[in-house]
N, C-alpha and C positions, 0 to 999 in steps of 0.2 A: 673383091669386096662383096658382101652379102648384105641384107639389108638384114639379118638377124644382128651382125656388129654392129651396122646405123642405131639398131636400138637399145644394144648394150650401150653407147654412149649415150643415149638420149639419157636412158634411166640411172648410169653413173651422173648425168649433170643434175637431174630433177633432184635425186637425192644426195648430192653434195658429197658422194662417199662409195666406192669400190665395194668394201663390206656390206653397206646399207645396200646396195641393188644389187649384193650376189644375193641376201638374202629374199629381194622381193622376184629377182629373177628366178628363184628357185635352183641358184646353181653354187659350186662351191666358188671362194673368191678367188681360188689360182685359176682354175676354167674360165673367170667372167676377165681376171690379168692379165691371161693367157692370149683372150680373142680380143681383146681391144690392143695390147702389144702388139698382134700379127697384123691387123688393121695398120699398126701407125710405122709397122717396116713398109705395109705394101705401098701406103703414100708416099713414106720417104720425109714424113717430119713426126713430130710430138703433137699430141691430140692434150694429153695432160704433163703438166707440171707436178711430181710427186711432192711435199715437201712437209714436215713434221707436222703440219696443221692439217693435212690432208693434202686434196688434189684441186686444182686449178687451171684454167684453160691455157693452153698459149693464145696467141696471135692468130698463130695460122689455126689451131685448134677454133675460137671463137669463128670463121670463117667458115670452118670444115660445120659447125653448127649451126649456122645460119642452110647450106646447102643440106645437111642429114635433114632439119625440120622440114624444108620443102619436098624431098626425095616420101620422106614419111606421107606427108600431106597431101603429094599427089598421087602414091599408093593406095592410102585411104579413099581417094574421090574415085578411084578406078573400081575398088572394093565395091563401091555403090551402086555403079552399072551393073555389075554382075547378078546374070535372071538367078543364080544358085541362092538361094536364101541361105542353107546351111551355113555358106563360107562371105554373104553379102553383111556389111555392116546395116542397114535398111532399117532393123530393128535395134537398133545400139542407142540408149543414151548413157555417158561418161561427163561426167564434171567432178568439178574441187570445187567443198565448201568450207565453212570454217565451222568448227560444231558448236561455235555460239549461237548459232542461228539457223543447225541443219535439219531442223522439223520443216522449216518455212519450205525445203524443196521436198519433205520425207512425205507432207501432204497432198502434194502435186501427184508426187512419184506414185503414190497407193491412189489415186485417179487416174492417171495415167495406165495402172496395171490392170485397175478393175475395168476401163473401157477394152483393154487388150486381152481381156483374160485369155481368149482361144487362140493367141499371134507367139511366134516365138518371139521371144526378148532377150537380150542383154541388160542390164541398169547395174553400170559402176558408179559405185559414190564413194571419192577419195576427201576423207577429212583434213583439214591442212590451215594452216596460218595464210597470210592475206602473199607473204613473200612467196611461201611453195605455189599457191593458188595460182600465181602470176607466170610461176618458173612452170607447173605443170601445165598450165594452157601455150606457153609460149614453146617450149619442149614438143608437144603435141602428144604429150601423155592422157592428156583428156582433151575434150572439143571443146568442153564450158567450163567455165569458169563464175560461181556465183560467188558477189562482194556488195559491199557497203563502201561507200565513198561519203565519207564526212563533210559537208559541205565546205566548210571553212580550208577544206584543202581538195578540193577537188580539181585546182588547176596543176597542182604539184603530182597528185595520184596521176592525173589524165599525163602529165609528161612524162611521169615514169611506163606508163603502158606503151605510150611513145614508141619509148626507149628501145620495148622490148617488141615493138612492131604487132602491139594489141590494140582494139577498139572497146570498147566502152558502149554497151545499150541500154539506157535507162528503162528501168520497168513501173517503179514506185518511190513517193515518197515518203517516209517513217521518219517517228523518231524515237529516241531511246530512252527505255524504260529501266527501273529500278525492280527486279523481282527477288522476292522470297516467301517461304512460307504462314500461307492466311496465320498460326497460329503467332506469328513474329511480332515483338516487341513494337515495331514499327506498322504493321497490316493495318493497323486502326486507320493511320493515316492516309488520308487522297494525295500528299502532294509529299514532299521531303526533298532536304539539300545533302550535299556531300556532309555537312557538319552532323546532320543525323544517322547517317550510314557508316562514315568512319570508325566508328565504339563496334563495328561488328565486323569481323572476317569477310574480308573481300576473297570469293571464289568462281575462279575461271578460268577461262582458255587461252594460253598463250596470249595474256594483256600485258607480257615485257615489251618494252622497244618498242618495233615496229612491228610485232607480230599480234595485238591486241589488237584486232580492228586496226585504226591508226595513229600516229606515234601524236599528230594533233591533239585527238582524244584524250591522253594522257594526262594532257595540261587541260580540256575541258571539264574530265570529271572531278581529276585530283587525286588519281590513284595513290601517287604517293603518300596522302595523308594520312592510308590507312594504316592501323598499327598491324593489323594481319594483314597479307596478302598470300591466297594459296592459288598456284596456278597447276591445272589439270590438265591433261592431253585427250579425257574425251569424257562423254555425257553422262557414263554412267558415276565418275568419280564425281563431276560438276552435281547430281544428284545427291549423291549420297554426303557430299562435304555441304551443302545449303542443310540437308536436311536434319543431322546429327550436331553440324555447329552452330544453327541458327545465323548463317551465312546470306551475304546477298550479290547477287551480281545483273549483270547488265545486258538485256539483249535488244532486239525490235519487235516493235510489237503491230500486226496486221489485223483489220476487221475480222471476223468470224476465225481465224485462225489461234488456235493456244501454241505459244512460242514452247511452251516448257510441258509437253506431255509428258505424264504420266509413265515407269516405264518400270517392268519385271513385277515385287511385290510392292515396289512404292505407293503408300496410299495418302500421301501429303498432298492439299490441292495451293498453287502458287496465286498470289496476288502479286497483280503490275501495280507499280507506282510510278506516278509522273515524276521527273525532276523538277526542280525550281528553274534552275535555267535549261531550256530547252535545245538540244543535241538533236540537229535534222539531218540526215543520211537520202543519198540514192541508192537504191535497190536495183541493179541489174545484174548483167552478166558480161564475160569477157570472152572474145574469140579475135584466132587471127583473121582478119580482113581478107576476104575473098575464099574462107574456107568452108567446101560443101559440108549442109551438116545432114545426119541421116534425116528420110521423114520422122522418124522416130523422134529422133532431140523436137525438131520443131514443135510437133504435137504436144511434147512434154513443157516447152515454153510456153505455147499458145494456154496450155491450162496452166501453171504457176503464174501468166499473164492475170488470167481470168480468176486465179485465187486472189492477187495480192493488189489489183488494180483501187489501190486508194491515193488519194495525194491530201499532204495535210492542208 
């Protein structure tokens, strides 16, 4: 067993598909078939269930993942000692965000760079729904994990992290705003209800199910009632559909931070509007419990701390 297989499975479970992580693996899909089959002759069971819908754990498979995360885990904490910077994680920070709200760490991140300017660095930031979010920090595909926890279900969110053997660290309280651009039908207004936002293209990020924020939400804001709904997989489409349809959608909104920069030649400037009824979120992050993180990540926390530290 090699611990290069340990991560071919990780990354076949992260992304739910053979195909999907030969392509992020950079390998073809019979090589990525290839080395997870010779893995599950050398154990002597099935790691996955093949079946018309895709692939699925077994039993023992789900067990064999609980030991690869730890194997990973404690590989990575070993990475850390090492005086070799070249090959030390030290300088590493990795997380999943969701891109409705991936400026709030993109500002940190471009603080974080400029106090580092002269250090070597790594900064991975994997864009993803609240469900990858959770499967990538619990997987060990990333160390962090940044979310929004909807208050009104924050004890359902907190038992699914549980589940998945995460912890939950509050950083900030928010809440969520109605954005589009100042020129919009609506911009005049300080305050608006779903009944006002409805008549206009709802456009965003993975707001089906459960991958909107969360599935609570749903029934808070009232997405259904919209007669559009266009859902986008990343910010530059979320841009350009507010901007061309006179579109609106939803994010959080922090002190001195613009949720909705500016980006390429877009010269549209966004106004926040409050809702009528008021949608309050905690702001932190996810990691597995007792896992070393680089000094890197920390510092990168300690400053997104110090960006976003407001409570409503």
């Amino acid at each position: 067993m090699k611990l290069e297989q340990i991560n071919h499975v990780l990354e076949v479970v992260r992304l739910g598909s053979i195909n999907k992580a030969s392509k992020s693996l950079l390998m073809s899909q019979p090589n990525l078939s290839f080395s997870i089959k010779s893995l599950e002759n050398e154990l002597g069971f099935k790691i996955f269930n093949r079946t018309k819908k895709g692939i699925e754990l077994t039993s023992k498979g789900s067990l064999f993942l609980e030991h690869a995360n730890s194997i990973k885990n404690s590989f990575d904490s070993i990475s850390v000692l090492s005086d070799n910077k070249s090959n030390s994680t030290n300088n590493v920070v990795d997380l999943s965000i969701s891109a409705q709200y991936i400026s709030t760490a993109f500002y940190s991140i471009i603080d974080f760079c400029k106090i580092n300017l002269n250090s070597n660095m790594n900064v991975k930031i994997n864009q993803a729904n609240i469900s990858q979010i959770i499967n990538d920090v619990s997987s060990g595909f990333v160390d962090l994990g940044l979310i929004c926890i909807d208050k009104s279900q924050k004890s359902s969110i907190n038992h699914i992290l549980s589940l998945n053997k995460l912890e939950f660290t509050p950083l900030s309280t928010t809440k969520l705003y109605a954005y589009m651009l100042d020129n919009h039908p609506l911009a005049t207004k300080d305050c608006v209800g779903i009944t006002d936002l409805i008549n206009y293209p709802l456009v965003a990020l993975n707001f089906t199910s459960k991958d909107f924020l969360y599935s609570s939400l749903l029934l808070n804001i009232g997405l259904d009632k919209f007669n559009q709904k266009i859902e986008v997989t990343d910010y530059n489409s979320l841009m350009f559909g507010l901007n061309e349809l006179n579109g609106v959608t939803f994010t959080m909104k922090f002190p001195n931070l613009n949720p909705m920069p500016n980006i390429n030649n877009f010269t549209g400037v966004f106004k926040e509007l409050r809702i009528e009824n008021e949608i309050l979120f905690e702001f932190g992050y996810i990691k597995i419990p007792n896992n070393i993180l680089s000094p890197s990540a920390i510092e990168f926390l300690n400053i997104l701390d110090s960006n976003i530290k407001f409570t409503v």
